[in-house]
C-alpha positions, 0 to 999 in steps of 0.5 A, spaced: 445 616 802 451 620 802 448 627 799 451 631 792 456 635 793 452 641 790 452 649 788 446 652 787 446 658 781 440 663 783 438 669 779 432 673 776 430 671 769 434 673 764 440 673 769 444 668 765 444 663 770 442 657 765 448 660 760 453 659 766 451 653 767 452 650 761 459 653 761 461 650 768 458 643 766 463 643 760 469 643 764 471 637 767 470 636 774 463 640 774 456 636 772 450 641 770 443 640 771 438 645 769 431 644 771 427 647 765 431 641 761 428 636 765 422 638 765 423 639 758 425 632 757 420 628 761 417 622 759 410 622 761 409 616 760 413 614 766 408 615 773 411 621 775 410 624 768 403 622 768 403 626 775 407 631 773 402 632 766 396 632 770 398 639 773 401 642 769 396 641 763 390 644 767 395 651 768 397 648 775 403 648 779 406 642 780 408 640 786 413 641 790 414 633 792 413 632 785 418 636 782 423 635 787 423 627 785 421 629 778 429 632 779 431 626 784 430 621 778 433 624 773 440 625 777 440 619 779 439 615 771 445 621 769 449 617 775 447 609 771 449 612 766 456 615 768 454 622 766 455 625 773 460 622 778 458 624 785 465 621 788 468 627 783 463 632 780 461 638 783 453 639 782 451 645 779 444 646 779 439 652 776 432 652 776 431 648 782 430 650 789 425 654 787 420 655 793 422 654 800 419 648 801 423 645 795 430 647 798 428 644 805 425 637 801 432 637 798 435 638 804 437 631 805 439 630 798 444 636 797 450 639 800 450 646 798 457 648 798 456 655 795 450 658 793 452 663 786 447 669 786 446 673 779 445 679 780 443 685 776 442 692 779 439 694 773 432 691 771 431 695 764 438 691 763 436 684 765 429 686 760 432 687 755 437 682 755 430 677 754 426 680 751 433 679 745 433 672 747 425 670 746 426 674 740 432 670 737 429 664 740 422 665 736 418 666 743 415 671 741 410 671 747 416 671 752 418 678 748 412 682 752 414 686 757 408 684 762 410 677 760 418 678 763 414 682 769 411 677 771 416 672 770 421 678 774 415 678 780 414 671 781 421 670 782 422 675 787 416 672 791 417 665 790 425 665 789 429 671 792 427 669 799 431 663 799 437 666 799 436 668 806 434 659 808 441 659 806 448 661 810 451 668 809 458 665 808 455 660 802 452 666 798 456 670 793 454 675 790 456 676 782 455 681 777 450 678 772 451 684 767 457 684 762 460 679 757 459 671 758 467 670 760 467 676 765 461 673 769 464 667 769 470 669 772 466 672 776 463 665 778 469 661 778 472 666 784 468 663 787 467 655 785 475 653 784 476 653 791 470 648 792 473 644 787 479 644 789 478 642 796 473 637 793 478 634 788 483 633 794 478 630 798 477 624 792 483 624 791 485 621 798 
């Protein structure tokens, strides 16, 4: 199976990385693909739901095999029911790899192309930025600041570390800490090149 054409947006919670995806995913010729709706929307009466049910129901972490072909499944129904073109789209994923054992399964699914890393070199910026979203979003849980520690803390453990599996050459640094329109020019500095070449390509 010929890999996607992918690129992967990194950043901490509350980075903005799923508010970007959605944007990008607007504009044709881009498919976004974010792994917390997947998990939202999972049937869990499909096989892999019941799997995934199980785990997640008794505070488990889900493995990573499952949830890599949790996320294969669902790309692959997008693409029966021509939502992602793999021939034209560019992939855009957040949330998933999260673990570098999941970036390696992926491996042979994906070609990543750029890797967008969201940073913010102030914390108490990025906490305040969730704590605003989980009150406006009603999750008020998500508003204690132990809450958004931890959150911050498993990302650093679990996921920062991936960005050194992935080339320096791929990996973009972008400012995550500015208007929603800025960060995204910031973004697409960087991905309308790939897009480009991509657009050729097919177009040949």
């Amino acid at each position: 199976m010929n890999r996607y054409n992918t690129v992967l947006l990194f950043g901490a919670p509350g980075s903005g990385k799923g508010t970007q995806g959605k944007i990008l995913g607007e504009i044709p010729g881009f498919f976004h693909s974010s792994c917390g709706e997947v998990f939202r929307n999972i049937d869990i009466s499909s096989d892999i739901g019941k799997a995934f049910y199980q785990y997640s129901s008794r505070g488990e972490l889900v493995p990573d095999e499952v949830t890599v072909k949790l996320w294969l499944q669902t790309i692959h129904a997008h693409t029966i029911l021509g939502d992602y073109k793999p021939r034209v789209d560019l992939l855009i994923l957040d949330g998933i790899p999260r673990t570098l054992q999941q970036a390696q399964i992926m491996q042979e699914h994906i070609e990543v192309l750029k890797v967008i890393h969201l940073y913010c070199k102030d914390e108490n910026a990025m906490f305040e930025r969730l704590r605003k979203r989980a009150l406006k979003e009603n999750r008020y849980d998500d508003a204690d600041e132990k809450v958004i520690r931890r959150r911050w803390q498993v990302y650093e453990r679990d996921t920062f570390p991936l960005l050194e599996h992935y080339a320096p050459a791929l990996v973009a640094n972008v400012d995550s800490i500015g208007s929603p329109g800025q960060v995204l020019h910031g973004i697409l500095d960087q991905v309308l090149p790939i897009q480009d070449a991509h657009f050729v390509e097919t177009e040949g």
